[in-house]
C-alpha positions in Angstrom: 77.7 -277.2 76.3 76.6 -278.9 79.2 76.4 -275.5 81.7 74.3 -274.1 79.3 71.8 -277.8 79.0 71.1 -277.3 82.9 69.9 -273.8 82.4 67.7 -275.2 79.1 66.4 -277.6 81.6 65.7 -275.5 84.2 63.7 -273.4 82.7 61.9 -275.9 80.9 60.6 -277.4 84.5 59.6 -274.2 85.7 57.3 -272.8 82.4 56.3 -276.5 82.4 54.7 -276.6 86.0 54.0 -272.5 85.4 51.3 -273.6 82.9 49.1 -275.6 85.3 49.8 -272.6 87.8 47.4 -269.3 87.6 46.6 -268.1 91.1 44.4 -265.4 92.3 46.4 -261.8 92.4 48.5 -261.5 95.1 48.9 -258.3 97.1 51.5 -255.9 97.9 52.6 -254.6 101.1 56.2 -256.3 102.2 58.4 -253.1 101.3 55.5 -251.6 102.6 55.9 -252.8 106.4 59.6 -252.9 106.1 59.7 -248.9 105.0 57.1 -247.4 107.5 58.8 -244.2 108.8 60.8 -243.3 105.7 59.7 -240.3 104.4 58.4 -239.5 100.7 58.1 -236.6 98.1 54.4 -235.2 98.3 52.0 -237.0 95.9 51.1 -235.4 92.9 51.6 -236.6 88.8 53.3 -240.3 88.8 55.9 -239.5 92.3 53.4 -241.9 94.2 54.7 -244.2 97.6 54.8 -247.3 96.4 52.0 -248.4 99.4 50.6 -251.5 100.1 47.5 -252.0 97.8 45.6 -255.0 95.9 46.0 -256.2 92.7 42.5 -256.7 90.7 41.0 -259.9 91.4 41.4 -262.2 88.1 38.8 -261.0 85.6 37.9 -257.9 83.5 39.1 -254.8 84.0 38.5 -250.9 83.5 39.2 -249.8 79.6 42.3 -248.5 78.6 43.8 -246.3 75.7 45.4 -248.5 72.9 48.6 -246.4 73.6 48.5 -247.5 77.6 50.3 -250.6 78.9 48.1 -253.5 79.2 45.1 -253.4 82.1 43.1 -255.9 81.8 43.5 -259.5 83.3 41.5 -262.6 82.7 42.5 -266.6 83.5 43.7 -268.9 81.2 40.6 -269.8 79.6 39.2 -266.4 79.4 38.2 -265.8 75.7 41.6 -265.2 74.1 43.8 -264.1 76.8 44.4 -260.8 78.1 46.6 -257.7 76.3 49.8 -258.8 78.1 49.1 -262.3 76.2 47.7 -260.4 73.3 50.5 -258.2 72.8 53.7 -260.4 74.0 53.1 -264.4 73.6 52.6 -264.0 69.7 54.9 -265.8 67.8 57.7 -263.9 66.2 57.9 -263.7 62.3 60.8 -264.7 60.9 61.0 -261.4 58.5 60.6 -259.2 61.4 63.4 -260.7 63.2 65.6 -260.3 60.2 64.1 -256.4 59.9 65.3 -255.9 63.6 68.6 -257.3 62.7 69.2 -255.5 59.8 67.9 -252.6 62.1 70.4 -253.6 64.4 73.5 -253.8 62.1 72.3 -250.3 60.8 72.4 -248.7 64.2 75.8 -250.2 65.3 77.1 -249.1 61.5 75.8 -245.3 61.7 77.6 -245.2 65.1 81.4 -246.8 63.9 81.0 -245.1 60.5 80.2 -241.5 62.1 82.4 -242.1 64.2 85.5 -242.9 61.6 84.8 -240.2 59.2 84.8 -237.5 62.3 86.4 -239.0 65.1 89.1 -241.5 64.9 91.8 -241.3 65.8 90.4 -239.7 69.1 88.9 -242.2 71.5 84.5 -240.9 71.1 82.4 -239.4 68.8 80.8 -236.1 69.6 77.5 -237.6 67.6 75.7 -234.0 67.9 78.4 -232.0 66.8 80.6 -234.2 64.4 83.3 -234.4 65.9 85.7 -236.3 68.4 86.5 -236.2 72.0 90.1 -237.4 74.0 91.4 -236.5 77.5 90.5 -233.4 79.2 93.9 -232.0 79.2 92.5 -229.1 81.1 90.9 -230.3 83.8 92.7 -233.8 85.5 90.0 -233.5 87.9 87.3 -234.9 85.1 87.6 -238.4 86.2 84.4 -239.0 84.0 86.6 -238.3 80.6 89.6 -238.9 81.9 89.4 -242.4 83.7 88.1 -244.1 80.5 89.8 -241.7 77.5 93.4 -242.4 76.8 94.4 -241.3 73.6 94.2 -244.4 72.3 91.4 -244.5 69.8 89.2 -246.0 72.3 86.0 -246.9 70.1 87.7 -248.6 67.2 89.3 -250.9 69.3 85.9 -251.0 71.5 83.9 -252.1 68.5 86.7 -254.7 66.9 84.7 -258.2 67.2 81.5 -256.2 67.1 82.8 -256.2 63.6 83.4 -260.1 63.2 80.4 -260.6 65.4 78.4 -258.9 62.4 80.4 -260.9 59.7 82.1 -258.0 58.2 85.5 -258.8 57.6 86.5 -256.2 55.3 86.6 -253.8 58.2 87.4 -256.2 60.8 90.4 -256.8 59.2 91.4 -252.5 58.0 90.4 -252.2 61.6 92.4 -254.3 63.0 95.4 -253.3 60.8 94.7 -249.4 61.9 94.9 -250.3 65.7 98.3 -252.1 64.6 99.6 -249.0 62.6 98.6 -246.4 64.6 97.6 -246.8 68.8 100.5 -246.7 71.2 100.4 -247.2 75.2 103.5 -245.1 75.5 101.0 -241.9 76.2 101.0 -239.4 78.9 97.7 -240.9 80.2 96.3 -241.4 83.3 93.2 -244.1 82.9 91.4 -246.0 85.7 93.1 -249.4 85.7 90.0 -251.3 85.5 88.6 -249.0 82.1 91.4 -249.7 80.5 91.5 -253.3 80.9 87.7 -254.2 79.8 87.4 -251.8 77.0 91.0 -251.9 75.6 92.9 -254.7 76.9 89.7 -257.6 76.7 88.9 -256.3 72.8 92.6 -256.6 71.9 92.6 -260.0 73.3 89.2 -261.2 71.5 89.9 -259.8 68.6 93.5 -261.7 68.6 91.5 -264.9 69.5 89.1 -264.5 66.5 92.2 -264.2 64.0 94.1 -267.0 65.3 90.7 -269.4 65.8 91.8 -272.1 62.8 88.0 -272.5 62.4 87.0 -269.3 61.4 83.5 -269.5 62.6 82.5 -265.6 61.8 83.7 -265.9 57.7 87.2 -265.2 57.6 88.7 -262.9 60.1 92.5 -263.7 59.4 94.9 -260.9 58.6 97.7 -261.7 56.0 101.4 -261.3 57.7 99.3 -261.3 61.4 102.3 -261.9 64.1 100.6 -261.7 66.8 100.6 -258.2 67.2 97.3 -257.7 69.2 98.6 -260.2 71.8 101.9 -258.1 72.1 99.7 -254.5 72.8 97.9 -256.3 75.4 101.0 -257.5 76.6 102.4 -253.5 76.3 99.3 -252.3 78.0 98.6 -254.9 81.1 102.6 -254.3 81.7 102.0 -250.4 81.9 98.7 -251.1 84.7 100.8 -253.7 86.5 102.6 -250.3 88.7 99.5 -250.3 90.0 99.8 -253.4 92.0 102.9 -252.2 93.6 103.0 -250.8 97.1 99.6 -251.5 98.4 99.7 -253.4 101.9 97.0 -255.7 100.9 97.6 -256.3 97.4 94.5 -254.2 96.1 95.4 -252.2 93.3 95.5 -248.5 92.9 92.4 -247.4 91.0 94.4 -245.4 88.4 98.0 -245.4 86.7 99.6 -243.3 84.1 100.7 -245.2 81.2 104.1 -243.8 81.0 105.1 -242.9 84.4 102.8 -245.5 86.7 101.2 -244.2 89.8 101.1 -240.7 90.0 102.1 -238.8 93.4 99.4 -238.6 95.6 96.9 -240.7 94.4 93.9 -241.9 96.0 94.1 -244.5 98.2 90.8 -245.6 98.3 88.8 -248.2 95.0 85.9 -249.4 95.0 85.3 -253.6 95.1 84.2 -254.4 91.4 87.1 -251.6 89.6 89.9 -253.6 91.7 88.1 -257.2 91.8 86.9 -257.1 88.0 90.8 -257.6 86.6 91.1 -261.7 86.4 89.3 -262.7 83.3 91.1 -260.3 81.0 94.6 -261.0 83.2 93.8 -264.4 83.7 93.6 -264.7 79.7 96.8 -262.8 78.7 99.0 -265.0 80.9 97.0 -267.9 79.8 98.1 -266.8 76.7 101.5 -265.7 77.0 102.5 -268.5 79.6 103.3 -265.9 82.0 102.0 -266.1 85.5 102.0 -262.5 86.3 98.9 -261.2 85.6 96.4 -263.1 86.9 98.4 -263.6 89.7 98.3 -259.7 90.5 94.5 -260.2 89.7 93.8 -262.8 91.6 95.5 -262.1 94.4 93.5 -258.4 94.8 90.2 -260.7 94.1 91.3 -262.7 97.4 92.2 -260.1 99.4 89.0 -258.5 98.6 87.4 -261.5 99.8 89.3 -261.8 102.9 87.4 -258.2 103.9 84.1 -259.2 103.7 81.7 -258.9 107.0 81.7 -262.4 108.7 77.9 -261.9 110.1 76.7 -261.5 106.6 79.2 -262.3 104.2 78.7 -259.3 102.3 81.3 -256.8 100.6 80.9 -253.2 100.9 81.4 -250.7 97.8 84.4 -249.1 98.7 87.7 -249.6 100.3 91.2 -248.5 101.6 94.0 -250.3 99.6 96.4 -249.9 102.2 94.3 -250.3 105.3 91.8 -252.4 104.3 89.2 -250.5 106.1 85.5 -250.1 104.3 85.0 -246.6 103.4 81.6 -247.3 101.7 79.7 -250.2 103.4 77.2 -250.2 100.9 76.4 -253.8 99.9 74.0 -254.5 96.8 74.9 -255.1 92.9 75.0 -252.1 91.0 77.5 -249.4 91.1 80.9 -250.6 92.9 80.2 -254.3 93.1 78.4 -255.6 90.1 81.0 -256.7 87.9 83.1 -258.6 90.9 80.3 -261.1 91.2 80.1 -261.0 87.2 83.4 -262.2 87.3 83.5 -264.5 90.1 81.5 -267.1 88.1 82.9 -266.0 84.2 86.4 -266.8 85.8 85.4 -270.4 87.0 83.5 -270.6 83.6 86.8 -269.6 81.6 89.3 -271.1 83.6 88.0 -273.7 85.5 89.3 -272.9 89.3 87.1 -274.5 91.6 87.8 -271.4 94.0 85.9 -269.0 91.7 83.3 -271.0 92.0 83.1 -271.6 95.7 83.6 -268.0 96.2 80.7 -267.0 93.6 78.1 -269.5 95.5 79.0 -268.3 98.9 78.7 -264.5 97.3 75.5 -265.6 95.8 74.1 -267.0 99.1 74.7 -264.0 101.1 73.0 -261.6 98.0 69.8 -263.6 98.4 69.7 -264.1 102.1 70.8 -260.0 102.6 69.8 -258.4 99.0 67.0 -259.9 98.1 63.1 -258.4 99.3 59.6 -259.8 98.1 57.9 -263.2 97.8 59.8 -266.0 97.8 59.1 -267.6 94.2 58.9 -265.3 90.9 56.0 -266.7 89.5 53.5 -267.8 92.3 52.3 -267.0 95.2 51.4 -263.4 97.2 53.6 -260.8 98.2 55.6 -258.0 96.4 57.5 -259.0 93.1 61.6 -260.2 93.9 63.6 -257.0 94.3 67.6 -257.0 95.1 67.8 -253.7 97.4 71.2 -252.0 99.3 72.3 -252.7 102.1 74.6 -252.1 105.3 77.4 -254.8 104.5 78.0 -255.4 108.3 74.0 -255.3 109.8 72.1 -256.3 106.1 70.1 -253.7 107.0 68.4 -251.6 104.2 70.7 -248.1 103.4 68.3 -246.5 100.7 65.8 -247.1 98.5 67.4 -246.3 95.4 68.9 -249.1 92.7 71.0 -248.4 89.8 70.7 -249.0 86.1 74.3 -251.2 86.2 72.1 -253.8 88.5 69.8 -254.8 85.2 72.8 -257.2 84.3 72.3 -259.6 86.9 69.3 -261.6 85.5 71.8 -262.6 82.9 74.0 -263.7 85.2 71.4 -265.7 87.2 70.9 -267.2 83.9 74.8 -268.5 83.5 74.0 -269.8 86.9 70.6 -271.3 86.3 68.5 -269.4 88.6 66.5 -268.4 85.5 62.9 -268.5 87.8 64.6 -265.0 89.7 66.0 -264.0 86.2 62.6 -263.7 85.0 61.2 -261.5 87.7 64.5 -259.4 88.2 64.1 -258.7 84.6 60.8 -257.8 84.3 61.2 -255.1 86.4 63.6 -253.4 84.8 61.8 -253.5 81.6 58.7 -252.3 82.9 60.8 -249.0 83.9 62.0 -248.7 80.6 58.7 -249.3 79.1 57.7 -245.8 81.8 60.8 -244.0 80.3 61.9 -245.2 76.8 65.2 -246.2 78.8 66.9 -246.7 82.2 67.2 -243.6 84.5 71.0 -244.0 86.2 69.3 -244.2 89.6 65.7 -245.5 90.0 64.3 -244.7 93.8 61.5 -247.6 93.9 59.8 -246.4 97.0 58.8 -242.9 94.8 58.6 -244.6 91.7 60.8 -242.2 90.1 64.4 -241.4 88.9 66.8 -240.1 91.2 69.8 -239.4 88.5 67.6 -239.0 85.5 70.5 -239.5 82.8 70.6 -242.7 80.3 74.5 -243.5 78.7 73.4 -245.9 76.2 73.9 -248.3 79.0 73.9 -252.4 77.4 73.0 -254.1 80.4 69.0 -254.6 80.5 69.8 -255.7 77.0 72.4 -258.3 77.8 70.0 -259.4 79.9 67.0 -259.6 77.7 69.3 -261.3 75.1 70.8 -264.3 77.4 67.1 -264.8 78.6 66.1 -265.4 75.1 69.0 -267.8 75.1 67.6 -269.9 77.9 64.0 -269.4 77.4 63.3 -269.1 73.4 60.4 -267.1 74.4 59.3 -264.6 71.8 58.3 -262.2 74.8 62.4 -261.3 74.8 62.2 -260.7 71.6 59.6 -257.8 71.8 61.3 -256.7 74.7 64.6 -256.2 72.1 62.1 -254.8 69.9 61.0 -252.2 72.6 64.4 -251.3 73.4 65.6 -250.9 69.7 63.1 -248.6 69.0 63.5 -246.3 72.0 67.0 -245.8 71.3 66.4 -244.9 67.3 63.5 -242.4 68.4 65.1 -240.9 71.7 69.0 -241.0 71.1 69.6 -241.2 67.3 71.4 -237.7 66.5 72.9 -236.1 63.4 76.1 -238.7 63.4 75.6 -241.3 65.8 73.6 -242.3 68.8 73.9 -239.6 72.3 73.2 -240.2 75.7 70.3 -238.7 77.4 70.9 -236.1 79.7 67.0 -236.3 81.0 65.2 -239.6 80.2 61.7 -238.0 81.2 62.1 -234.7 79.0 64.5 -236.7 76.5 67.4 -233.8 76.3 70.7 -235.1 74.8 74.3 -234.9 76.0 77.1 -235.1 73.2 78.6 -238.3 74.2 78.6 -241.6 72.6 80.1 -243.7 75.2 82.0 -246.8 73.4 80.4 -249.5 75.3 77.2 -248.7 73.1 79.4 -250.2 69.9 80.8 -253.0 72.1 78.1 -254.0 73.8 74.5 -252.7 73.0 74.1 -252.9 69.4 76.2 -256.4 69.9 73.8 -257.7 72.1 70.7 -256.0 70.2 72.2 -257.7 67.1 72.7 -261.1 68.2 69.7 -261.5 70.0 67.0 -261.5 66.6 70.1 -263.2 64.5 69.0 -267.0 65.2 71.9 -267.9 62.6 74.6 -266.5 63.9 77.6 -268.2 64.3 77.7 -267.9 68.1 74.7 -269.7 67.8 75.3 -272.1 65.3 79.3 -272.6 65.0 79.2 -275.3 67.9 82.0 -273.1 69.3 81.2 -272.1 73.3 81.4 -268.3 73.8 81.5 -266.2 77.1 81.3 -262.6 77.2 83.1 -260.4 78.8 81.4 -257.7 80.9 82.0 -255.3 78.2 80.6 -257.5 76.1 84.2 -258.6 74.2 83.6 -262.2 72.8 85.7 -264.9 74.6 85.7 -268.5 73.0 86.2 -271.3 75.7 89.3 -272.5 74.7 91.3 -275.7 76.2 94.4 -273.5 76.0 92.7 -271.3 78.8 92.5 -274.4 81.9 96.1 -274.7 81.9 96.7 -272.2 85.2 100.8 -271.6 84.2 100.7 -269.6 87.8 100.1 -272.1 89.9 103.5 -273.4 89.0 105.1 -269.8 90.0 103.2 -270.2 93.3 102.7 -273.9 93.9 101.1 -273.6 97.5 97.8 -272.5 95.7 98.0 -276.0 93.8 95.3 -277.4 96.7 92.9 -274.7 96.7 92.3 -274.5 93.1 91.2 -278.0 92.1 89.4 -278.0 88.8 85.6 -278.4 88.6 84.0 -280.1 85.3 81.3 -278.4 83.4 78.9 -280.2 85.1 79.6 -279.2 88.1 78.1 -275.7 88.0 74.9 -275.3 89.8 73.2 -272.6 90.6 72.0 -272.9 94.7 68.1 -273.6 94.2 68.7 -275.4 90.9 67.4 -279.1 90.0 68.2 -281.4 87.8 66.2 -284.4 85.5 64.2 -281.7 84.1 61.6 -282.2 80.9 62.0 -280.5 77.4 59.4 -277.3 77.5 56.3 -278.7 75.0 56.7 -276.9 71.7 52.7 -275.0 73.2 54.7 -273.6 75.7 57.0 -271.5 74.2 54.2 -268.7 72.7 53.1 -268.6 76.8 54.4 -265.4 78.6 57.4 -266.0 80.8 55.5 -264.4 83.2 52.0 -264.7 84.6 50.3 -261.6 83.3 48.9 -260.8 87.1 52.5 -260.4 88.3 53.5 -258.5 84.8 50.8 -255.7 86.1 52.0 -256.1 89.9 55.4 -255.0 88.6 54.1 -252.3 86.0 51.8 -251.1 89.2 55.4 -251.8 90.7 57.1 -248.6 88.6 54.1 -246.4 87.9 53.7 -247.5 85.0 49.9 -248.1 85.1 
């Protein structure tokens, strides 16, 4: 695939000049002068300001405990390396990788066959107690259930081409047939459009496009007598969330709608940018599909009108906003929480369908993140200064708002990645990691100037993991795969229960919560999976894949650049010119670059000096 040669390439300059590059330590201070005034827990255990303060100079350090991250730093030609190198830039055996795939498979199997033998046909699993979990009939008011359960057996059709990811067909296909046999949209619901249509409405599609795929690339996935009859619930399902679309004065769509009566009376008026932006590649594929301009015209049309809002000083969207008004209730800019998957989908859209207007819209986005968002030196890898860090900000003034990110942001280094900014992927990345090295996971909210959590609970979240796997893609550097290793083994010693996997209520004291969110079948063990299975077909089949932001497995299909709406809305025709492959560049990328030297692919991704700047970064050492 060409899009994914330029990233290849790109990296391969970068670790290629990297290796003549080892500078003195650089030193902190930039948040430093930019936070003076902002006020701080007292000091005491690990809640420490993050302060400007040196790095050790290059050389040997104070001793540390074999159990304590690495400390000491030496050049390049300092007798072996230091324990960053030491413990990261080994090679990776090819029997441990197939032990932490098998590992892998077994975690994702313990989860779907727990949750099948005491859960299905309600949408989770209980994994503490055994037992299943649906809507909160009681209380309408627990959007947290309620806006992603819908009686609808939520996990099994969640975890569908988890399934033919793994190569097991046997239950791909007695899954697939249950779904047929027993789920029904006509259910006194009411789900929050945008759940509904990445968990349930993007795996019905994928797992329709893996059984009708005449190549079979996952072993065979075809069900005898198939007639279409995922495409038809999709179709059943996006026709029940279109209501949602309907009276709204800017075409923004109402965040939730019952799936037998449509918008209820009285419902909020106000969404936030990525739950009503994040509709067009799941849309955009069903009328693809169906030859029925509808849907991602309803979706593209609230992705627009979204766009239309943003500031004009900065060119930044806030988190929230009025669907009738327009106005910006929250003017919160960054990329976590609220606005994370609208830039996700922003460039997957243009990847999928090949509208030159996603694109254009995704580099202007991108421009503003890193003239607005962005903090710290200027390259990853060199120079002084803090480490790259992607902050929140006022939409209108780009002025900082808090000092708090959120574990939803660790999925943009993989999307820097699609885009070839792999250099910022790296660092981004790495900081993120280092946190869940501190914890064993990724505290919901992570306050960076006290180095410490500010919501301290962990949902089996997938994103630092997509990240890590998508990096590996690019990079081929085993350092990813210890970082997968890492991760793996935090979520089988801290979240493993008596029938499945649980989230964490407190990642520091490592208390459970009964819930097994479904995204940790879809997306988590997928990713954890795929990333030490070298053979896989998604690697191997000569097929091109995309990924859904839940992680639902998307083959690039010709069928999908033929934009049916455009002849529904002709005036549009001008504006959405398709771009070739070739075409996508990220905004500091270059091109011409040299294949990374076989040596180079055992080095560390990143120079241990700034590894220990960002572990200094988190508390971590």
């Amino acid at each position: 695939m060409q899009w994914r040669s330029l990233v290849l390439a790109l990296v391969a300059l970068k670790l290629a000049g990297h290796a003549l590059l080892w500078l003195a330590g650089p030193s902190l201070g930039f948040y430093h002068q930019r936070l003076r005034g902002l006020s701080c827990s007292p000091g005491g255990g690990r809640r420490r300001q993050w302060r400007s303060r040196n790095l050790p100079a290059l050389g040997p350090g104070s001793g540390a405990a074999s159990s304590s991250p690495p400390r000491r730093v030496v050049g390049v030609g300092g007798g072996g390396g230091d324990e960053y190198e030491q413990r990261y830039s080994r090679a990776f055996p090819p029997q441990l990788r197939a032990q932490l795939r098998d590992a892998a498979r077994g975690m994702f199997a313990f989860g779907y066959d727990n949750y099948m033998a005491h859960a299905f046909p309600q949408d989770e699993l209980n994994p503490i107690e055994c037992s299943g979990r649906g809507p909160d009939r009681a209380d309408p008011s627990n959007l947290n259930i309620n806006d992603v359960l819908g009686n609808y057996s939520l996990t099994l059709i969640d975890a569908l081409d988890t399934l033919a990811v793994m190569g097991n067909s046997s239950e791909f296909q007695k899954a697939v047939k249950l779904v047929i046999d027993t789920v029904s949209f006509d259910t006194d619901s009411t789900v929050q459009v945008f759940e509904a249509t990445i968990r349930v409405l993007g795996s019905l599609l994928s797992a329709h496009i893996i059984i009708t795929d005449a190549r079979q690339p996952f072993g065979d996935m075809t069900i005898k007598g198939y007639d279409n009859e995922l495409l038809h619930m999709a179709h059943d399902l996006a026709v029940r969330l279109l209501p949602a679309f309907e009276n709204t004065k800017t075409g923004i769509p109402y965040p939730r709608v019952n799936l037998r009566t449509g918008v209820p009376s009285g419902s909020n008026n106000e969404t936030c940018t990525a739950g009503a932006g994040s509709l067009l590649v799941e849309f955009g594929i069903l009328s693809r599909l169906l030859g029925d301009s509808t849907f991602e015209w309803v979706a593209r049309r609230a992705v627009k009108a979204l766009w239309s809002l943003r500031s004009n000083d900065t060119g930044l969207l806030g988190n929230v906003v009025n669907i009738q008004t327009g106005h910006w209730v929250g003017k919160q800019s960054g990329l976590g929480a609220g606005l994370d998957s609208f830039y996700e989908y922003l460039l997957k859209s243009y990847i999928l369908f090949g509208e030159k207007e996603d694109l254009e819209m995704f580099n202007d986005a991108y421009q503003s993140i890193q003239n607005y968002l962005r903090r710290g030196r200027e390259a990853c890898n060199e120079g002084e200064g803090d480490p790259p860090l992607y902050v929140n900000v006022n939409m209108f003034s780009g002025q900082l708002m808090n000092t708090w990110i959120d574990s939803l942001q660790a999925f943009f280094p993989g999307l820097q990645v699609l885009i070839g900014d792999v250099e910022d992927a790296i660092c981004l990345h790495a900081f993120y990691y280092a946190i869940w090295k501190r914890y064993g996971a990724l505290p919901e909210r992570y306050n960076w100037q006290l180095q410490a959590p500010d919501v301290l609970f962990y949902p089996l979240r997938p994103e630092l993991v997509e990240s890590t796997y998508l990096l590996y893609q690019a990079t081929k550097n085993p350092f990813y795969l210890h970082v997968g290793m890492d991760i793996l083994q935090s979520l089988e010693k801290h979240t493993k229960a008596k029938c499945g996997y649980a989230t964490l209520h407190h990642v520091i004291e490592k208390s459970k919560e009964d819930r097994m969110e479904s995204f940790f079948l879809s997306e988590t063990c997928k990713y954890l999976y795929l990333l030490f299975d070298e053979e896989n077909p998604v690697h191997k089949s000569g097929n091109r894949y995309m990924f859904t932001t839940e992680g639902h497995i998307v083959s690039l299909d010709k069928r999908l650049r033929v934009s049916l709406w455009q002849d529904t809305f002709p005036e549009e025709q001008k504006k959405t010119e398709k771009l070739k492959p070739n075409e996508l560049r990220a905004i500091n990328s270059t091109s011409n670059c040299n294949r990374v030297p076989d040596e180079r692919r055992y080095l560390l991704p990143l120079k241990s000096i700034y590894m220990r700047q960002i572990d200094q970064m988190v508390g971590l050492i």
